[in-house]
Backbone as a ProteinNet text record, in pm:
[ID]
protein_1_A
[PRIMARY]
XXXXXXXXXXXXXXXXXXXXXXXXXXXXXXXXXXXXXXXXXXXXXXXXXXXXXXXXXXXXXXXXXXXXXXXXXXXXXXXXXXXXXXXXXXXXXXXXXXXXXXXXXX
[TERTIARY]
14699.6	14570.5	14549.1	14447.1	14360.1	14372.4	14391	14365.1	14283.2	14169.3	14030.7	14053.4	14090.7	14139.1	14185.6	14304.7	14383.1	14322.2	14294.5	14247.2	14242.7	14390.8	14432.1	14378.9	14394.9	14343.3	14199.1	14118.8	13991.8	13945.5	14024.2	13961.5	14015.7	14102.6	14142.5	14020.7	13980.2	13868.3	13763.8	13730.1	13606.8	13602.3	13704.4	13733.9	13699.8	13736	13746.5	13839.7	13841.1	13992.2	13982.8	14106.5	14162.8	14103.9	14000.4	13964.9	13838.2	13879.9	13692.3	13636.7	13608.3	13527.4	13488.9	13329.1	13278.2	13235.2	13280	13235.2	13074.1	13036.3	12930.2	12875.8	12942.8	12911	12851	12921.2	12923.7	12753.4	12697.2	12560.3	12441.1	12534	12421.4	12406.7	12292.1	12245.7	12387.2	12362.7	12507.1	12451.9	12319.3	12276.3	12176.5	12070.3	11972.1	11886.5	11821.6	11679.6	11650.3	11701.2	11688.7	11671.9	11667.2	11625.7	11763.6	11792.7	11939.6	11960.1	11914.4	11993.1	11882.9	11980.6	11909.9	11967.8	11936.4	11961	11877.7	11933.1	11869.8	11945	11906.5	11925.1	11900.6	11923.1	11852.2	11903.6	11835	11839.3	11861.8	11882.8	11874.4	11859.3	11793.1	11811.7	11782.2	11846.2	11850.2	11731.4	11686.5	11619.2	11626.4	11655.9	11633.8	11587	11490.7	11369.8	11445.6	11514.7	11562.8	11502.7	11392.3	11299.1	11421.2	11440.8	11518.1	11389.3	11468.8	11382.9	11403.9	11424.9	11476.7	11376.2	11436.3	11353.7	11429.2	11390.8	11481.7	11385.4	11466.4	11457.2	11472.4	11408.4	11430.7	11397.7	11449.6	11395.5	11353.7	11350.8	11272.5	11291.2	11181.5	11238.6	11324.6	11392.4	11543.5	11504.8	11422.2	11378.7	11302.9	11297.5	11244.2	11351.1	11463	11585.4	11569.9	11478.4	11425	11338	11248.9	11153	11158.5	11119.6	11134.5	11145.4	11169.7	11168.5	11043.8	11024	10912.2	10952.9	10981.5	11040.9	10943.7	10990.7	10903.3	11007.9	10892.2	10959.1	10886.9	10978.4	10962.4	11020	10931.5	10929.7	10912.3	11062.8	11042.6	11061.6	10917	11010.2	10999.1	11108.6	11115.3	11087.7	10989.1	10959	11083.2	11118	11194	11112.6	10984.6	10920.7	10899.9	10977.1	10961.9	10864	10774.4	10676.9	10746.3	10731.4	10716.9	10639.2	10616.2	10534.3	10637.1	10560.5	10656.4	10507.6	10606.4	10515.9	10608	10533.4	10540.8	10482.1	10468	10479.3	10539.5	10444.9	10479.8	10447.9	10502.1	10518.5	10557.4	10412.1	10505.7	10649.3	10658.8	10764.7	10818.9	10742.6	10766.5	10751.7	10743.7	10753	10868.2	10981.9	11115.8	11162.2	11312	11413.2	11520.3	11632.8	11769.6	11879.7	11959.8	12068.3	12206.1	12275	12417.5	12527.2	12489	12597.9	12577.7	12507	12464.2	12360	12349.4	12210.6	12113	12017.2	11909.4	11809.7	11740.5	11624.7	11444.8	11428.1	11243.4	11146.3
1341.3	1350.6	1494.7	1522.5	1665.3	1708.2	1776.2	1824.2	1894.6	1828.6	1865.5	1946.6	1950.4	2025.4	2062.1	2174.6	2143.9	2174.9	2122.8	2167.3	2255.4	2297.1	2432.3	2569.1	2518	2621.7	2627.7	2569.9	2603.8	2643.8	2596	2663.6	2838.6	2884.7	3047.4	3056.1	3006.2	3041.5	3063.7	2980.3	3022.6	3054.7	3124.4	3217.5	3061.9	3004.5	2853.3	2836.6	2789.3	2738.3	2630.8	2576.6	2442.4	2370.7	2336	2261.8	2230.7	2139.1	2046.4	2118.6	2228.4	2315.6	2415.6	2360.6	2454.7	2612.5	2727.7	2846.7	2865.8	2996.7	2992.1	3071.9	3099.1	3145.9	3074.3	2951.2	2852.1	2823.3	2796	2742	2863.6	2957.4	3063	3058.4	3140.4	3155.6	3198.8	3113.5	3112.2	3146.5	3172	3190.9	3271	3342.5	3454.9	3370.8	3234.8	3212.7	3202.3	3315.2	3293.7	3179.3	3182.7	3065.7	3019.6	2893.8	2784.3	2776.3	2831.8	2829	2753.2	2688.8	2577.2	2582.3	2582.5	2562.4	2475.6	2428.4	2331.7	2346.8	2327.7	2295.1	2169.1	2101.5	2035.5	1990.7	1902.8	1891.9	1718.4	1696.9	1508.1	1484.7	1429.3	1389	1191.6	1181.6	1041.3	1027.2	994.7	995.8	878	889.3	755.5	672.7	700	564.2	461.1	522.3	470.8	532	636	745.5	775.2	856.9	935.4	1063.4	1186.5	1246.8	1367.8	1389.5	1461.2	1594.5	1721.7	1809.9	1911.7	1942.1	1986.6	2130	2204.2	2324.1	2365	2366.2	2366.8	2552.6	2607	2709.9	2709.6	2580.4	2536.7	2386.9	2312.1	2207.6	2139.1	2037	2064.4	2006.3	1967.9	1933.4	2036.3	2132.1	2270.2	2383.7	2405.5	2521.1	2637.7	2622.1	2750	2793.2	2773.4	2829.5	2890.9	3038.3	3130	3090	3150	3116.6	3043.7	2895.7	2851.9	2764.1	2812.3	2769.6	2687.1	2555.7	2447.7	2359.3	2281.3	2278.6	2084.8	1980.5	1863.5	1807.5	1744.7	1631.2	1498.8	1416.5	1275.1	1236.4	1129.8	1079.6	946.4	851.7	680.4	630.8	603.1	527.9	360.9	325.8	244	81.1	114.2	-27.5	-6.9	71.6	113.7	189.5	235.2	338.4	447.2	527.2	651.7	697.3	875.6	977.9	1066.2	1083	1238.6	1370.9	1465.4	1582.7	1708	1760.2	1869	1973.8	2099.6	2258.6	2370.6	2416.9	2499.9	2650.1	2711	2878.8	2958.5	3080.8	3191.7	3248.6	3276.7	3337.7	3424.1	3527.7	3659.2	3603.6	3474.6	3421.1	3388.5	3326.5	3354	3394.5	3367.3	3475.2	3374.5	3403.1	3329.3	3416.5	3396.8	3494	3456.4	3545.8	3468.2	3476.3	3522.2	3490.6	3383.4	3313.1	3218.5	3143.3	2993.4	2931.6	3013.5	3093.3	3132.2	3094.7	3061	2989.2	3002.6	3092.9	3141.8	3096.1
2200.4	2267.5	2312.1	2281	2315.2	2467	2549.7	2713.4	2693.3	2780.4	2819.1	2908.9	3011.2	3092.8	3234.8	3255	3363.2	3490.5	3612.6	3709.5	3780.2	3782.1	3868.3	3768.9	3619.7	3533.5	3561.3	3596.4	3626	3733.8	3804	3954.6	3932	3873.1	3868.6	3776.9	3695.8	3534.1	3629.9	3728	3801.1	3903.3	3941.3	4059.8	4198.4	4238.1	4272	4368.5	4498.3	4587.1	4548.5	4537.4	4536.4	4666.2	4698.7	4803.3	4830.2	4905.2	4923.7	4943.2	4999.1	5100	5036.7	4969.5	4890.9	4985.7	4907.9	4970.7	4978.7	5037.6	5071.7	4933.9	4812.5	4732.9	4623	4642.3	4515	4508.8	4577	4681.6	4582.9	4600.1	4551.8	4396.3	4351	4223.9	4110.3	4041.1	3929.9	3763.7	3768.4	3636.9	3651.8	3519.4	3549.2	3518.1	3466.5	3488.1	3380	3266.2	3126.4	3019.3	2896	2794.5	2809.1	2807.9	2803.4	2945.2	3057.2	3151.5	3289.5	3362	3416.6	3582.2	3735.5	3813.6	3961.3	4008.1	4147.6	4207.6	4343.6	4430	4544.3	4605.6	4676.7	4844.4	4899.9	5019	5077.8	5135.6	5156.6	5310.8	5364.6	5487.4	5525.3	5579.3	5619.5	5769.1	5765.6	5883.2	6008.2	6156.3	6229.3	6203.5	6164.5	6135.4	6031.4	5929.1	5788.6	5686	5685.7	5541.8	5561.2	5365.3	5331.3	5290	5298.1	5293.2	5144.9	5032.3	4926.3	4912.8	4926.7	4845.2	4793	4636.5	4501.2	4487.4	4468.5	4418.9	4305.2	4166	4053.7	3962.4	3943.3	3792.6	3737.3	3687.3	3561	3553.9	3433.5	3395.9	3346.3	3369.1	3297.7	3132.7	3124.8	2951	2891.6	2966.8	2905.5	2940.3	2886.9	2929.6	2845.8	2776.8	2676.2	2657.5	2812.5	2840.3	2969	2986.6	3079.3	3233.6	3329.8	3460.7	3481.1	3554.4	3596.5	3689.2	3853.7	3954.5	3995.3	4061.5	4139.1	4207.4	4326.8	4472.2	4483.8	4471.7	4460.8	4584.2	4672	4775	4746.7	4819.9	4749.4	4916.6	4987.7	5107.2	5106.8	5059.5	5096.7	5227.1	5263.8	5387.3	5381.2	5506.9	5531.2	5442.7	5446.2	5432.2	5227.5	5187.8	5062.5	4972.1	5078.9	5006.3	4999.8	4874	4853.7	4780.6	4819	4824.4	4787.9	4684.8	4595.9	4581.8	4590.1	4564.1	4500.2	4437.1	4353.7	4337.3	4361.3	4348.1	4286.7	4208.1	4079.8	4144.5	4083.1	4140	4036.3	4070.4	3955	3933.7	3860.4	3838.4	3945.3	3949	4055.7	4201.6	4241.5	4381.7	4383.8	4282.8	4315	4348.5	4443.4	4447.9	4517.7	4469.8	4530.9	4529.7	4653.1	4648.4	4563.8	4534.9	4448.7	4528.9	4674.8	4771.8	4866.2	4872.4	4994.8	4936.6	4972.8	4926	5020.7	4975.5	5006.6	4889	4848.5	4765.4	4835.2	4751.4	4821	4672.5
[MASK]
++++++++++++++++++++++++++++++++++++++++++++++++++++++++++++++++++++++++++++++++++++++++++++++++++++++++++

């Protein structure tokens, strides 16, 4: 049988600690935006009431990865009684910007 691969070997391949505790680097921008390349982010909150509250930070579409930077900003909130309300926001290009040291996402 083939080895897909060793763990400890990957965490050195991607500069990686062995541990739960993602750095504050990992969070940040890991790709340029370019054709093939795809990144999100997102957010979750549970709310008292019982709403969950989701909002995703996308680059692009992920069924479009070969088409240029086209960042957009998606709100999903489940009300407890099962309604939801989703929303969506598209943005030029040049309104981007994310850091590759820290989740920062504009």
């Amino acid at each position: 049988m083939e080895k897909l691969a060793n763990l400890s070997d990957d965490y050195k391949r991607f500069n990686l600690k062995e541990t739960n505790a993602p750095e504050k680097w990992e969070d940040g921008m890991r790709s340029t935006g370019e054709k093939g390349t795809y990144e999100w982010w997102y957010f979750d909150a549970h709310l008292e009431d019982g709403s969950i509250l989701v909002i995703v930070f996308y680059t692009k579409d992920i069924t479009n990865l070969n088409n240029p930077l086209s960042p957009k900003v998606t709100a999903t909130f489940n009300k407890p009684d099962g309604t939801k309300i989703k929303k969506e926001v598209r943005f030029d290009a040049e309104a981007f910007s994310a850091s590759k040291d820290t989740c920062d996402v504009k």
